[in-house]
N, C-alpha and C positions, 0 to 999 in steps of 0.2 A: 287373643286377638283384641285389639284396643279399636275402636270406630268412634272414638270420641277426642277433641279438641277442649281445652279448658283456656279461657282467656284467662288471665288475672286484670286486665285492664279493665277491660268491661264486665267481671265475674260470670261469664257466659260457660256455657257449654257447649259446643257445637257438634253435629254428627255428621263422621266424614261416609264418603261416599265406597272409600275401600281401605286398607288395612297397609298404615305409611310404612310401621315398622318392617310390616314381610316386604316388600315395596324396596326400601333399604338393603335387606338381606338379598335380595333376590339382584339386586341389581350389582351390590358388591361383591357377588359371589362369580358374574362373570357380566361384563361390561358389554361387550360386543354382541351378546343373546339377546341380555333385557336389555333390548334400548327402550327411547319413551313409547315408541310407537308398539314396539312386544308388549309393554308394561299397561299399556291401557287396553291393547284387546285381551291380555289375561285378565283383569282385573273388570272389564267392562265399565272405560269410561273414559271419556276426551284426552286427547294428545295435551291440554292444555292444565287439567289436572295433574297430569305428570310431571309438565315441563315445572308447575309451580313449586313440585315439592323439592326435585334435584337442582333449579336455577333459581339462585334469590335475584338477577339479577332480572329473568322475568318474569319472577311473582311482582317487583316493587314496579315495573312496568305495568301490568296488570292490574296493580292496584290503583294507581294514579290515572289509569284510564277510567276503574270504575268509579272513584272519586269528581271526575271530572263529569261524569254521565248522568252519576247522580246529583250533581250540584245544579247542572242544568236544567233538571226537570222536578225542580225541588224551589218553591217560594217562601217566605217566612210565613207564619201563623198569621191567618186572618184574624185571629184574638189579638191581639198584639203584643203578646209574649215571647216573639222571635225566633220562634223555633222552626226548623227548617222542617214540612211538611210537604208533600208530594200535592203538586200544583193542582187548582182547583178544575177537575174533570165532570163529566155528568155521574163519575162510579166514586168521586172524593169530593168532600166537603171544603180541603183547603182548611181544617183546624187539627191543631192537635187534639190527644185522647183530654188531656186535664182541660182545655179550653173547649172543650163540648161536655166534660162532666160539669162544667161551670153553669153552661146553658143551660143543661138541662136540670142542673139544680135550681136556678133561678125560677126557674117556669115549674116546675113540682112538689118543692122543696121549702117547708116555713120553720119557726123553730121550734116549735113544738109538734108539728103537722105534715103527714106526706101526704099528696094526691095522687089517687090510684090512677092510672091512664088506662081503663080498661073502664071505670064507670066514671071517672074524673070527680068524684066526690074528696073532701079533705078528712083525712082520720087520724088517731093518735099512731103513734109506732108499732104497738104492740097488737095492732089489725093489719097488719105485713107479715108473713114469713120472713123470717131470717137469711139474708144472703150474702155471705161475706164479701164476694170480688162487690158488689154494689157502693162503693166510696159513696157516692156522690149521694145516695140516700141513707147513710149513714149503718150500712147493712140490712137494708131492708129491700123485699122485694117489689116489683114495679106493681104490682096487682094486689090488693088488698086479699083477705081471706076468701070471703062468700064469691070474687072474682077466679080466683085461683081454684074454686071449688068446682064452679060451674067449666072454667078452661078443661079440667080434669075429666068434667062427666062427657064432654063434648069430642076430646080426644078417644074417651074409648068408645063412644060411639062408630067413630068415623074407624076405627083399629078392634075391633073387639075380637079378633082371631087373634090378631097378635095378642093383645091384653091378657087374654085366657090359656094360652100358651106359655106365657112368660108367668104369671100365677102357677099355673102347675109346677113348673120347672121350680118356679121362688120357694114356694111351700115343699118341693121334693125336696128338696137341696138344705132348707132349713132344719127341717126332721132329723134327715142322717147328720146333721154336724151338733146339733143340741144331741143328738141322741136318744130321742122321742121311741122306744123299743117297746115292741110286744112280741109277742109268742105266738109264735105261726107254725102251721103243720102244714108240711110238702107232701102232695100224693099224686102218683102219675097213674092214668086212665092205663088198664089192662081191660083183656077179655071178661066181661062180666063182673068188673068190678075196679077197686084202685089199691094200689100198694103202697102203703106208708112210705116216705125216702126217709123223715127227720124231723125232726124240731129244729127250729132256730130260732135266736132273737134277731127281730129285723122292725126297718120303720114302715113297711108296707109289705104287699104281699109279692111283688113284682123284686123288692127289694131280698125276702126271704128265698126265692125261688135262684135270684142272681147269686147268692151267699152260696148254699147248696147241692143245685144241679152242676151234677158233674160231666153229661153227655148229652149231646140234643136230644127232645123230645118234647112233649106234651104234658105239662106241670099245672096243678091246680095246688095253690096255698089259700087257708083259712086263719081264721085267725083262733086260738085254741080254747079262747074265753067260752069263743060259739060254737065248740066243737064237742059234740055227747055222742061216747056210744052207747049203746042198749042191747043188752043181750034178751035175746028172746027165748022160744021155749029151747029147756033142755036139753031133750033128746036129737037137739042138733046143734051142730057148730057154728048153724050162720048170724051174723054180726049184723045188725043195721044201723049205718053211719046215717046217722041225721044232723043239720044246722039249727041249732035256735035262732029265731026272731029277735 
């Protein structure tokens, strides 16, 4: 199934909304079933999606109306680079993207020096983060370092569940992919004591238990570094599992 549009004129890619070629098949396989109106409630999507793909002759309608709708609510660049931009509203500025990256390089931007806009102080480059889409500050970020630092401490203030959540997961996740292993003993809680299940190499203990447990139940892993038995007096069998410190 293809859901994608390639322009070569404007090297775009586009994502269509349903699937032209089965659209095609389905329609030349009997004419009188799928008409447009079958074809967009199978497919779930406007009569006029349809009509565009089977009629050029009202897609080129449709296009020349969108062309005409757009032309009218569309002024040149208040920059005066002429570029047709979407009229000046209270949600639009009336400039294009390069002719506000120009502003706003003017006003923060020296040749040797960028102004943070977070302490508005001027510094060399290399007191920015690196931020490639940034043209206009020559890849650099808008906030200097010590700004960026403090932005950071203030975010997980206001998030700190999330932050602590998303840490566990980062660090779970990094473990098993570096392969961070140790050697873990599985044992599941019986009457009056616990039964060995195995050893395994794992990067935690929840991690060795998911490896090994083969049927629900109630599983404790250790790690086997910390794990001593001790045989006590002879004239009995019994074992005492203890953990080092």
């Amino acid at each position: 199934m293809s859901l994608v549009t390639v322009s070569k004129k404007r090297n775009r890619v586009y994502y269509r909304e349903f699937d032209h070629d089965e659209a095609r098949r389905l329609r030349a396989e009997d004419p009188k079933r799928w008409s447009y109106r079958a074809l967009a409630e199978h497919f779930d999507v406007s009569y006029t999606a349809v009509q565009r793909l089977f009629n050029a002759h009202a897609e080129e309608r449709l296009n020349r109306h969108t062309l005409r709708w757009a032309r009218r609510r569309r002024r040149p660049c208040l920059g005066g680079c002429g570029t047709l931009v979407w009229a000046h509203t209270k949600n639009r500025t009336g400039y294009c993207l390069r002719c506000i990256g120009a502003q706003f390089a003017a006003a923060n931007v020296r040749e040797a020096e960028l102004r943070c806009t977070r302490c508005g102080e001027w510094k060399p480059d290399d007191q920015f983060y690196r931020r490639r889409s940034n043209h206009a500050r020559r890849g650099r970020a808008t906030h200097c370092k010590p700004c960026s630092a403090i932005d950071r401490r203030e975010h997980r203030h206001r998030n700190i569940e999330q932050e602590r959540r998303y840490e566990h997961d980062y660090y779970r996740n990094v473990r098993r992919e570096k392969k961070i292993m140790a050697t873990f003993i599985v044992l599941q809680p019986r009457e009056g004591g616990y039964d060995t299940i195995g050893e395994v190499e794992a990067s935690s203990a929840d991690h060795a238990i998911e490896k090994i447990a083969r049927e629900p139940g109630v599983y404790v892993a250790t790690s086997k570094a910390r794990f001593v038995e001790v045989p006590v007096a002879p004239e009995t069998s019994l074992r005492v599992r203890r953990e080092t410190s």
